[in-house]
LUMMI-926742 format. One record per residue: residue in one letter; x, z, y of N, C-alpha, C in turn. Coordinates in steps of 0.001 Angstrom, whole numbers. Atoms other than C-alpha are relative to their C-alpha. Example, Ala and Ser with C-alpha at 12.3 -4.5 7.8 and 13.67 -1.06 7.14 Angstrom:
2
A | 890 | 0 | -1190 | 12300 | 7800 | -4500 | 900 | 0 | 1200
S | -820 | -60 | -1190 | 13670 | 7140 | -1060 | -770 | 730 | 1090
END
This chain:
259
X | 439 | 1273 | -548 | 33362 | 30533 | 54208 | -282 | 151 | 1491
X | 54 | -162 | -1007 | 33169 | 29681 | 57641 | -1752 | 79 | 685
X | 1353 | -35 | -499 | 30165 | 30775 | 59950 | -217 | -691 | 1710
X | 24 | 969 | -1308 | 31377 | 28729 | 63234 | -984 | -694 | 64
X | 952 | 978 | -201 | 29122 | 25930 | 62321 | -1285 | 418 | -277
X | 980 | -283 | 610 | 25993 | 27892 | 61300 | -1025 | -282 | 1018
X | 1234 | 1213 | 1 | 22559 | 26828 | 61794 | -567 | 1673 | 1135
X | 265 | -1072 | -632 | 20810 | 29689 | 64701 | -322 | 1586 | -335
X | 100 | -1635 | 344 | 20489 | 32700 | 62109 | 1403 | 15 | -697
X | -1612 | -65 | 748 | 24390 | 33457 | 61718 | 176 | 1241 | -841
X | -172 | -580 | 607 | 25241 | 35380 | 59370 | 889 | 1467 | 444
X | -459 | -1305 | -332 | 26592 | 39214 | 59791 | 1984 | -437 | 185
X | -1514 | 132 | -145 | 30189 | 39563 | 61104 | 652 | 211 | -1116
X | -448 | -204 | 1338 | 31297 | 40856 | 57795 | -137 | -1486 | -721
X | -7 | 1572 | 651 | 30239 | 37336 | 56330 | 305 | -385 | 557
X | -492 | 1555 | -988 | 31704 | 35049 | 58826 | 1572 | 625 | -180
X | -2206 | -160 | -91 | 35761 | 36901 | 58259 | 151 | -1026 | -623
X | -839 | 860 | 531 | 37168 | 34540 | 56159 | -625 | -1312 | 636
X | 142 | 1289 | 81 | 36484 | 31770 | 58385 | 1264 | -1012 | 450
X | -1108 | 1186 | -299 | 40231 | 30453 | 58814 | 102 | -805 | -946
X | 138 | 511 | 1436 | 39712 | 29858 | 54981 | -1118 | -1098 | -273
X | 1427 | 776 | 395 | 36414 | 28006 | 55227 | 433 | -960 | 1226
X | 206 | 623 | -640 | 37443 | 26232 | 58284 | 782 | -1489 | -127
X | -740 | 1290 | 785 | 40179 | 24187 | 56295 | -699 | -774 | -1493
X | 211 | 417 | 1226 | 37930 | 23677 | 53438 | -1391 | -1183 | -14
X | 1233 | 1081 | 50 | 35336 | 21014 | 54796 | -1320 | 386 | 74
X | 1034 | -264 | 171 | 31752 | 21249 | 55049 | -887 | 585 | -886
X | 409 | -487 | 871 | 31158 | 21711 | 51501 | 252 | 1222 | -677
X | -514 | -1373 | 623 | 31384 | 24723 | 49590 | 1016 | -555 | -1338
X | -1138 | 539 | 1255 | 32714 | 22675 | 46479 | 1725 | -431 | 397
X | -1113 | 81 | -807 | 35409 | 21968 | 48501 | 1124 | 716 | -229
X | -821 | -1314 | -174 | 37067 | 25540 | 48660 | 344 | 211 | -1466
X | -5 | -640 | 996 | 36194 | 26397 | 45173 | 1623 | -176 | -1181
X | -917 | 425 | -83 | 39561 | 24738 | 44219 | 1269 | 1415 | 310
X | -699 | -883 | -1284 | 41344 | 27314 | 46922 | 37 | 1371 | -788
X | 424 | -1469 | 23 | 39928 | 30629 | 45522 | -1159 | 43 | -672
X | 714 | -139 | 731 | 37631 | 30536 | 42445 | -1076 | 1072 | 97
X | 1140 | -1086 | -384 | 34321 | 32290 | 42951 | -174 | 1216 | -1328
X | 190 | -1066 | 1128 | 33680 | 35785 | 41254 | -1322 | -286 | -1058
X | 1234 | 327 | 1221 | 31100 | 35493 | 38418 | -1651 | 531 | 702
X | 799 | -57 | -662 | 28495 | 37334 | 40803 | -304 | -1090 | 1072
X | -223 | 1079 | -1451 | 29365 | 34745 | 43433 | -686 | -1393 | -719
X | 797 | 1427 | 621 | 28797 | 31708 | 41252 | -1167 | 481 | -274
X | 1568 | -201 | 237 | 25340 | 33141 | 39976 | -847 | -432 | 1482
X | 973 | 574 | -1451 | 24470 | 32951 | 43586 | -37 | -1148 | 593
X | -251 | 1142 | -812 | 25843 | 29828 | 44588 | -884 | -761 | -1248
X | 1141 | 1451 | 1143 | 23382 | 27928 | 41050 | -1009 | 869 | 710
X | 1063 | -416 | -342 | 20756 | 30304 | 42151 | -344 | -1129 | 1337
X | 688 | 580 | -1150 | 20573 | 28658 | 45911 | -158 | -1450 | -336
X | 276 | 1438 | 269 | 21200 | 25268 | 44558 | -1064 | -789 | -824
X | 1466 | 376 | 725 | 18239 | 25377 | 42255 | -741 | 42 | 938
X | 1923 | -446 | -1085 | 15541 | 26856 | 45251 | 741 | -781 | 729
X | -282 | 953 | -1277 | 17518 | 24475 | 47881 | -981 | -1661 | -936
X | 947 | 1742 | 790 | 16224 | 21084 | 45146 | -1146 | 343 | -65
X | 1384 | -260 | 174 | 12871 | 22894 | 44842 | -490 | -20 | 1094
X | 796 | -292 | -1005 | 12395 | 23574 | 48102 | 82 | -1473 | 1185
X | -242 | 1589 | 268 | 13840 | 19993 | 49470 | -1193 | -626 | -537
X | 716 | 942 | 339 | 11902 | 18263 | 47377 | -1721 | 312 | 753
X | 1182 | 501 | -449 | 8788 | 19808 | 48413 | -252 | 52 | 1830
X | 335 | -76 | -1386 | 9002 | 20352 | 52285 | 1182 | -1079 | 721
X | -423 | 1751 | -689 | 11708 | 17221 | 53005 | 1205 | 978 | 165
X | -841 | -470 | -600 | 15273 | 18148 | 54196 | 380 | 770 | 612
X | -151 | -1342 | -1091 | 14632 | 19954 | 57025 | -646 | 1372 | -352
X | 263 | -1703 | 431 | 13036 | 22793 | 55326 | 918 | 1288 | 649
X | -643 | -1289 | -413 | 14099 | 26446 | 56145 | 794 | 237 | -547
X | -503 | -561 | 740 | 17241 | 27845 | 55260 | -252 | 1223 | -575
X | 627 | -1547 | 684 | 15636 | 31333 | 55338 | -1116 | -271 | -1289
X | 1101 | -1 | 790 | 12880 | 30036 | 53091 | 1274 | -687 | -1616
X | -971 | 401 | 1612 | 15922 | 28552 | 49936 | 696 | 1517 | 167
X | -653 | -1881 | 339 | 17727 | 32191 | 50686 | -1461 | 879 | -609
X | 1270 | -623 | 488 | 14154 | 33621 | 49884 | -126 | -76 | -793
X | 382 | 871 | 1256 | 13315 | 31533 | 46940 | 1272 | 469 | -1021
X | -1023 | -322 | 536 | 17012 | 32170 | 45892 | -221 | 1703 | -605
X | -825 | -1686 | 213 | 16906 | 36248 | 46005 | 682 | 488 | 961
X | -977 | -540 | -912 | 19638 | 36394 | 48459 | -376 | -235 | 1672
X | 486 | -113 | -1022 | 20258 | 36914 | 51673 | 842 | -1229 | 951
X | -514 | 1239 | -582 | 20958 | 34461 | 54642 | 1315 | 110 | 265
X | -948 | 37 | -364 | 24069 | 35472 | 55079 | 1293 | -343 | -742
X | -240 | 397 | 1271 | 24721 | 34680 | 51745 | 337 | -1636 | -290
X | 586 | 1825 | -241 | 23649 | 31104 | 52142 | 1217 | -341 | 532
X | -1256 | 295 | -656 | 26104 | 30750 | 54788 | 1510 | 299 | -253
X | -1310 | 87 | 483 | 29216 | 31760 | 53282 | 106 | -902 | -941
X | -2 | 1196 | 534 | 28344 | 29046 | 50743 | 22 | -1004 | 289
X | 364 | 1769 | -1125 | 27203 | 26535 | 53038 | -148 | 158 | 1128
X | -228 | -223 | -1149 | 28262 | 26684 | 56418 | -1389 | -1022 | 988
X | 1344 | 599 | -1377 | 25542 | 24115 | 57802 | -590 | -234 | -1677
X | 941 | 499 | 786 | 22605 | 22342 | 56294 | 765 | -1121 | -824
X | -549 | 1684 | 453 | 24423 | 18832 | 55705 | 907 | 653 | -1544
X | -1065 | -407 | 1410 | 27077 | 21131 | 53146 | -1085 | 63 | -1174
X | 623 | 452 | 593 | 24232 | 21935 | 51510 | -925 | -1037 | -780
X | 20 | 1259 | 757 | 22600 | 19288 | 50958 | 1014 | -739 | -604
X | -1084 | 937 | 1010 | 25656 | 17491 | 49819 | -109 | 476 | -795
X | -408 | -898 | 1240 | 26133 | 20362 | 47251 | -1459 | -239 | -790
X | 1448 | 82 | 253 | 22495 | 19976 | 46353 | -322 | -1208 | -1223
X | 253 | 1479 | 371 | 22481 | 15959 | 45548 | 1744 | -413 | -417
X | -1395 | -24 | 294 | 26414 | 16589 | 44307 | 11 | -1016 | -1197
X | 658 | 859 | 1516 | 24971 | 15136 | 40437 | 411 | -1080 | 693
X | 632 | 1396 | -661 | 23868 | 12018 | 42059 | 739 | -728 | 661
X | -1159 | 578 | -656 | 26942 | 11457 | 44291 | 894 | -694 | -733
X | -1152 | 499 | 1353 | 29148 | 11510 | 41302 | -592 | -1377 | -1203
X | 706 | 1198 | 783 | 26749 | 9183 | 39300 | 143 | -1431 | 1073
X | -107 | 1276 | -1026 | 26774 | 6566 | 42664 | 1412 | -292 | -98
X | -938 | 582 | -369 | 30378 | 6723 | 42628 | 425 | -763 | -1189
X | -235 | 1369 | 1388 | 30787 | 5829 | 38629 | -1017 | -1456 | 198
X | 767 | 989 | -66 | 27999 | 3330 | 39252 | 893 | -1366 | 759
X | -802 | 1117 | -852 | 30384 | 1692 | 42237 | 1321 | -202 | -714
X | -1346 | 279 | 421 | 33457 | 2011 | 40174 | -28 | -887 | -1213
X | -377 | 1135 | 1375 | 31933 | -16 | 37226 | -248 | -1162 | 652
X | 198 | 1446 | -565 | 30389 | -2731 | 39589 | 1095 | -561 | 178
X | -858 | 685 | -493 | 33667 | -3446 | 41065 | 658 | -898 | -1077
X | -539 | 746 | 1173 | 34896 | -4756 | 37662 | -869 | -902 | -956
X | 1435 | 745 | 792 | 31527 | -6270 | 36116 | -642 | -816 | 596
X | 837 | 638 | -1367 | 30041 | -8235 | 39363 | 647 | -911 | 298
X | -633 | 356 | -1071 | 30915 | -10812 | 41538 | -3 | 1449 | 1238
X | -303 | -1010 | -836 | 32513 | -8572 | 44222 | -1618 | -17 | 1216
X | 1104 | 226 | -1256 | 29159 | -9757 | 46918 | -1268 | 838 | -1162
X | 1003 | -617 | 920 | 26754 | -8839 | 44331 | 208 | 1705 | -383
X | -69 | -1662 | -149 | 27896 | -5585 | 43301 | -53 | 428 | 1107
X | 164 | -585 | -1574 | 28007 | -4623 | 46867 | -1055 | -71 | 246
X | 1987 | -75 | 119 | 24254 | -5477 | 46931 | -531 | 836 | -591
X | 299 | -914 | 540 | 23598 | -3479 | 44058 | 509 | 1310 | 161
X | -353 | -844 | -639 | 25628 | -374 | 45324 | -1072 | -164 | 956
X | 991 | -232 | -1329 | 23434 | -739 | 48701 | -1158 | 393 | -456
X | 896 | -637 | 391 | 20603 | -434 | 46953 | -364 | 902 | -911
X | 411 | -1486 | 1049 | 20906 | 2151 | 44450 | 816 | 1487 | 1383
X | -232 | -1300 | -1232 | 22502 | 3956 | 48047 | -1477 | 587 | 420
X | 1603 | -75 | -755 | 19009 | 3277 | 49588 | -594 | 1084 | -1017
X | 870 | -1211 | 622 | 17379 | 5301 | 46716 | 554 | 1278 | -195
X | -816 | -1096 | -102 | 19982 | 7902 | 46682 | -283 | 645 | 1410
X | -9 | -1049 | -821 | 19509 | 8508 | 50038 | -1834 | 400 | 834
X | 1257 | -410 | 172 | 15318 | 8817 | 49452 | 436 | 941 | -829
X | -69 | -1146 | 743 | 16253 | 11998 | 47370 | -932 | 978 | 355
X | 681 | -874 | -418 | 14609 | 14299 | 49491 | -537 | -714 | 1153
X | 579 | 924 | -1607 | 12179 | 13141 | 52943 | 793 | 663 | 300
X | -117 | -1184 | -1616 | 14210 | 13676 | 55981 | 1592 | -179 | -943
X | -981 | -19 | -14 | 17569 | 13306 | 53587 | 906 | -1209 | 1001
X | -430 | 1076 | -676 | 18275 | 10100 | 55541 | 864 | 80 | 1568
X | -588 | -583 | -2027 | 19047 | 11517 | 59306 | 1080 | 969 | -823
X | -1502 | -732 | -98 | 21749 | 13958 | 57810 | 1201 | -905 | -1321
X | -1122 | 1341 | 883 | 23284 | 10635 | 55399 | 1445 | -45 | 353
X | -1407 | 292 | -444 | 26167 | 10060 | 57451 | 968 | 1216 | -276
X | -582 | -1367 | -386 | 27556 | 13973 | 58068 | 58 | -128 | -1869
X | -381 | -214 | 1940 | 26892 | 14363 | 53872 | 823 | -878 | -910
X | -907 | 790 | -85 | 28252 | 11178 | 53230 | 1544 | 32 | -174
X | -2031 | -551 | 224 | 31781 | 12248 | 54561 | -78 | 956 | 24
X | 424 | -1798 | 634 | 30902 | 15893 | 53527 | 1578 | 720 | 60
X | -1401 | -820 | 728 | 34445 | 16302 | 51998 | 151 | 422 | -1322
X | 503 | -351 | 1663 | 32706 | 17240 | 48654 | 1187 | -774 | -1215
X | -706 | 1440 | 997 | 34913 | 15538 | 45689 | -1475 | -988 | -81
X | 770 | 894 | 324 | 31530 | 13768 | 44937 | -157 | -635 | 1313
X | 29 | 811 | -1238 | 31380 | 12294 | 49010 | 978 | -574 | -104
X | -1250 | 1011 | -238 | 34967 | 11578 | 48962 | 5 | -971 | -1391
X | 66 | 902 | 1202 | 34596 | 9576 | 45156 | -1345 | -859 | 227
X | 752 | 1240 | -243 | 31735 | 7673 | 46208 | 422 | -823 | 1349
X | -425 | 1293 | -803 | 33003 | 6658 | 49600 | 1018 | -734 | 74
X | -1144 | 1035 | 596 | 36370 | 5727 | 48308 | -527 | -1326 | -1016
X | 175 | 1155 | 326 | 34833 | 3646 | 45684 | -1144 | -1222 | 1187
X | 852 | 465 | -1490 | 31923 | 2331 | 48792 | 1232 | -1220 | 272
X | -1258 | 1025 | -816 | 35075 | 1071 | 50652 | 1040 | -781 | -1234
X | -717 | 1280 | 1290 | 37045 | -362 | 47373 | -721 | -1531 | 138
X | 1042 | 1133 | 112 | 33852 | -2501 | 46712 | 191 | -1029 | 891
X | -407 | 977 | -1646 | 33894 | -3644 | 50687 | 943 | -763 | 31
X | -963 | 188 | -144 | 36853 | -3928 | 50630 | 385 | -1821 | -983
X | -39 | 1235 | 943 | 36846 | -6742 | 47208 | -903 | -1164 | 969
X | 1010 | 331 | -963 | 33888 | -7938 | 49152 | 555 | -1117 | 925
X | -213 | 516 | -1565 | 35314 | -9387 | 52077 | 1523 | -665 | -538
X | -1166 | 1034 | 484 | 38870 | -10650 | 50539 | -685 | -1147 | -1098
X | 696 | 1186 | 787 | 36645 | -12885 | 48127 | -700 | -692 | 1312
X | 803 | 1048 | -348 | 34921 | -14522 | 51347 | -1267 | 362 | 136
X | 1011 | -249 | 236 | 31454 | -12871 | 50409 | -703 | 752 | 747
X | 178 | -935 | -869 | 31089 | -10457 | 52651 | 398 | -156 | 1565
X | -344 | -545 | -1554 | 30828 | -10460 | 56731 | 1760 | 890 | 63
X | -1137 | -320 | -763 | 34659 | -9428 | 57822 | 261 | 1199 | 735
X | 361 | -977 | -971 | 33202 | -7257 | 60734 | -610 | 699 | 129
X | 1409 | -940 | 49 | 30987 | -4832 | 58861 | 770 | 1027 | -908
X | -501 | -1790 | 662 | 32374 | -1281 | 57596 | -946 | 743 | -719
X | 652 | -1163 | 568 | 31527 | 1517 | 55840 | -1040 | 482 | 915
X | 1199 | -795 | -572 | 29792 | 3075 | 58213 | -679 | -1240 | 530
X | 1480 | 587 | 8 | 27523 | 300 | 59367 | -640 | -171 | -1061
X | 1258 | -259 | 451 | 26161 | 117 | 56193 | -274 | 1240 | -499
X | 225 | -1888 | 377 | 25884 | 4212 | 55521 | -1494 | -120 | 1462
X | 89 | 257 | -876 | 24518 | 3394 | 59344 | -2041 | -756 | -526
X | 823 | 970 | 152 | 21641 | 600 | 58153 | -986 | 844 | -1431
X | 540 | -806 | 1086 | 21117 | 2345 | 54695 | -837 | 1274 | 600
X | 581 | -671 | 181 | 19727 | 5120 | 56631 | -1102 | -562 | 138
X | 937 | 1034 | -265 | 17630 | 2702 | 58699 | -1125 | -282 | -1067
X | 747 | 825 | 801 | 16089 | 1425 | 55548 | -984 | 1113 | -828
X | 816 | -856 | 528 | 15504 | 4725 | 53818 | -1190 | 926 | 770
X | 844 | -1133 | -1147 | 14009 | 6695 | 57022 | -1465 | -1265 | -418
X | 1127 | 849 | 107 | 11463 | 3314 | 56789 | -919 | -180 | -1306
X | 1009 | -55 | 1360 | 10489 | 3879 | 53284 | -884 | 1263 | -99
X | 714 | -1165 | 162 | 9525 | 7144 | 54085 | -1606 | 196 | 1406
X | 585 | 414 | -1136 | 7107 | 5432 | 56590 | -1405 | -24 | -543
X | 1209 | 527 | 383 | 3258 | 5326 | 55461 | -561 | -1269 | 690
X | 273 | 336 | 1348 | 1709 | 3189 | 54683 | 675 | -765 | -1005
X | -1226 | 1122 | 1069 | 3932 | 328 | 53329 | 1290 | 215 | -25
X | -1059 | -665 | -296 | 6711 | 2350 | 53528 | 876 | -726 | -1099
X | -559 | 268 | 1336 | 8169 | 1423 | 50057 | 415 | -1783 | 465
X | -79 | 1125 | -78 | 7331 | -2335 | 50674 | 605 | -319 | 1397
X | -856 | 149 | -1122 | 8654 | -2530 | 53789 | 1639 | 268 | 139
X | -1614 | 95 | 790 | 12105 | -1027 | 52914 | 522 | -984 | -1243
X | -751 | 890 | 696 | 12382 | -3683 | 50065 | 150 | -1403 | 922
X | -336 | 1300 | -954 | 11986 | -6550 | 53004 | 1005 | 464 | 1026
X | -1486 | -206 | -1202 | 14620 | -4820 | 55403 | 1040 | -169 | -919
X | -1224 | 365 | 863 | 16841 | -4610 | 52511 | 292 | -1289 | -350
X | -327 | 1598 | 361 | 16440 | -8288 | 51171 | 701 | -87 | 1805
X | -630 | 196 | -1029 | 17244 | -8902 | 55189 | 1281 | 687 | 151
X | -1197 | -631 | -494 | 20218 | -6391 | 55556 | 752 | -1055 | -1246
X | -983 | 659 | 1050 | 21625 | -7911 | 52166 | 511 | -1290 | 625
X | -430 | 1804 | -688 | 21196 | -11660 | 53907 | 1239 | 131 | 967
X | -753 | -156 | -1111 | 22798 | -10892 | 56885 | 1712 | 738 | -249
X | -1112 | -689 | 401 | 26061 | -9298 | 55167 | 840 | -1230 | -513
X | -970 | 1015 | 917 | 26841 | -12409 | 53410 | 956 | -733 | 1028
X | -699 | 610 | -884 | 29520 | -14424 | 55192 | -483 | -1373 | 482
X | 976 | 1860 | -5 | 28261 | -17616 | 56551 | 1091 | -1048 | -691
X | -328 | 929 | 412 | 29497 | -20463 | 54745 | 261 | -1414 | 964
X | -339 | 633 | -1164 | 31088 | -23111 | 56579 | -1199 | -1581 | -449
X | 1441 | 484 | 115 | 28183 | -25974 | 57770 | 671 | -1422 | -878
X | -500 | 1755 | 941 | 28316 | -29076 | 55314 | -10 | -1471 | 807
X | -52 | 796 | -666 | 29432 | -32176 | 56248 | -748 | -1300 | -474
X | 843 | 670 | 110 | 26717 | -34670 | 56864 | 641 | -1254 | -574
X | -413 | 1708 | 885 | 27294 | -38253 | 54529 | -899 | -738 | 1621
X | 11 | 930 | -1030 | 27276 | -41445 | 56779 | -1648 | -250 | -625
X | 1230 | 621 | 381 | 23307 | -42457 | 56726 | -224 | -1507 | -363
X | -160 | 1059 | 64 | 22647 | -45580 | 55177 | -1350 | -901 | 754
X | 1126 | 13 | -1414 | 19440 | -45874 | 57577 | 487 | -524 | 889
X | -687 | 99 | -1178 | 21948 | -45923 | 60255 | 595 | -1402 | 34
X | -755 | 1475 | 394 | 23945 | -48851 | 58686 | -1349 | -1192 | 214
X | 687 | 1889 | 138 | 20705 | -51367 | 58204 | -408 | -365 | 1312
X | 1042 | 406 | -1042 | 19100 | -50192 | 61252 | 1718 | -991 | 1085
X | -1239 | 842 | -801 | 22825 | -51666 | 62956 | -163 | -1727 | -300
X | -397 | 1368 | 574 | 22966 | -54492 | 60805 | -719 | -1511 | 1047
X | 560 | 1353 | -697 | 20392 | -56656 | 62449 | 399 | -612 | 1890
X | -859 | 1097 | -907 | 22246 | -56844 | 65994 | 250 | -322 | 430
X | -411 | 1796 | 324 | 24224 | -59108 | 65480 | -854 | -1103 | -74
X | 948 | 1385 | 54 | 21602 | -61494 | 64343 | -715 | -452 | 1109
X | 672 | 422 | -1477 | 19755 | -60690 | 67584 | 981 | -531 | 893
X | -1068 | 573 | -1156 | 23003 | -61314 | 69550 | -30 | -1575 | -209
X | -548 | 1810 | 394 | 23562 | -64834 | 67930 | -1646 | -915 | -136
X | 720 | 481 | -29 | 19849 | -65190 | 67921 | -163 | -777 | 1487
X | -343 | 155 | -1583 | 20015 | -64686 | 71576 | 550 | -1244 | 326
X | -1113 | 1006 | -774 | 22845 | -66661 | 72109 | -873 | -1827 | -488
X | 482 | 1776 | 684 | 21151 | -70037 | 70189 | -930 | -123 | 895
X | 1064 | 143 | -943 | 17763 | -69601 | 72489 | 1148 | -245 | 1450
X | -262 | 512 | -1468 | 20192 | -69482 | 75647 | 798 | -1361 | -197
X | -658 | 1552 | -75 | 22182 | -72545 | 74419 | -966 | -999 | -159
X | 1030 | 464 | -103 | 18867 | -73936 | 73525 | -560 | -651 | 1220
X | 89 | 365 | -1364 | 18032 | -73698 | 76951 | 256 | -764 | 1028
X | -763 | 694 | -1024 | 20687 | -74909 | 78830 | 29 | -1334 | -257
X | 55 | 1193 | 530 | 20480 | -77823 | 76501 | -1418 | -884 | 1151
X | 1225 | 869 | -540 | 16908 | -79189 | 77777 | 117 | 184 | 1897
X | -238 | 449 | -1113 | 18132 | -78284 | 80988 | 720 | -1187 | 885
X | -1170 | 1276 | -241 | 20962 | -80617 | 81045 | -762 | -1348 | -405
X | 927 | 1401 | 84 | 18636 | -83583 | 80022 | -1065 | -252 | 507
X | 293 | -362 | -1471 | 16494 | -82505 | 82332 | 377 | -1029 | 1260
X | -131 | 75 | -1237 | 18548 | -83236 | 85307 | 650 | -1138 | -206
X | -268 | 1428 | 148 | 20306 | -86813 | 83595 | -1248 | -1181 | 258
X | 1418 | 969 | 11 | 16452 | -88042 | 83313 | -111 | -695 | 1742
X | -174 | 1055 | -1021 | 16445 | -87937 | 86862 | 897 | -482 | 738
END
């Protein structure tokens, strides 16, 4: 696996050779495994880190230490890194389950929903997907398009959804994948906000959802019938008018015969 991208404790030159092999195989380690099946010592190590990476995640947030999941693991960091070239691989590999569950989740909406609705519900079972761990939210995007089969099967179905989305009408036109990967983090970084953290991410979300919908074109106002009575009368004033000035001219004209 490659050690180009590694995190400031790189791993021994001996671990970083094979990185022409790791450098075609994506971020993730699941990636490769495809390429060149891991030895039976090798896989032990790669469930070992992925158990102490969710233990240790969950309790110190994302950014935790990699030296401290190689610790927890047994192995050593250099170890780590031929598995998982950065943090983001890991984590993907980490929350891999969960990817694959979001993407069946988006692949049944698309057929069970109106296309706008499922796309709502996707967004928000993203939002809690990407509260998994504190702190998973800032590396969303990079894990996201990981490369993982479980990144690339959820954001293919993601963009299917969109995609229904927006040829039904229901969906904004001018909004992509990545603005909402983009907004979704937005929403989750804010849940992880004290105090109303929680409640506050369900009012950005009702708002992000609003704002996605397409606007509907404005209805066309009926003739007021207000408008009609207040017209109606006038006329009557015109011809009222007009009788007072013929009125007029009348007593004028007998008027000026008198004298």
């Amino acid at each position: 696996m490659p050690s180009a991208r590694s995190t400031p404790t790189p791993p021994s030159a001996g671990a970083s050779a094979p990185s022409s092999a790791g450098a075609s195989a994506s971020s993730s380690a699941g990636a490769s495994e495809p390429q060149r099946p891991l030895r039976a010592d090798a896989r032990r190590n790669r469930e070992r880190l992925l158990v102490a990476a969710d233990a240790v995640f969950t309790e110190r947030g994302a950014d935790a230490s990699l030296e401290d999941i190689a610790r927890r693991a047994g192995v050593g960091i250099g170890t780590l890194y031929r598995h998982f070239p950065t943090r983001e691989a890991l984590l993907a590999a980490t929350v891999e389950d969960q990817l694959h569950a979001l993407a069946r989740k988006t692949q049944a909406l698309a057929g069970s929903a109106p296309p706008g609705d499922a796309l709502s519900e996707f967004i928000a079972a993203f939002v809690a997907h990407a509260s998994t761990y504190r702190g998973l939210a800032t590396s969303l995007g990079v894990a996201f398009h990981g490369g993982s089969p479980a990144c690339c099967a959820a954001s293919a179905a993601a963009s299917h959804l969109l995609s229904l989305a927006q040829a039904a009408g229901e969906i904004r036109r001018d909004i992509d994948l990545d603005d909402i990967v983009s907004l979704v983090t937005a929403i989750a970084l804010a849940a992880q906000q004290p105090p109303e953290g929680p409640a506050r991410a369900q009012r950005l979300l009702a708002t992000f959802l609003a704002g996605l919908r397409a606007p509907s074109a404005p209805p066309q106002a009926p003739a007021s019938p207000k408008r009609a009575r207040k017209g109606a009368p006038a006329p009557a004033a015109g011809r009222g008018g007009a009788a007072a000035s013929s009125g007029s001219s009348g007593e004028r004209r007998r008027a000026v015969r008198r004298r």
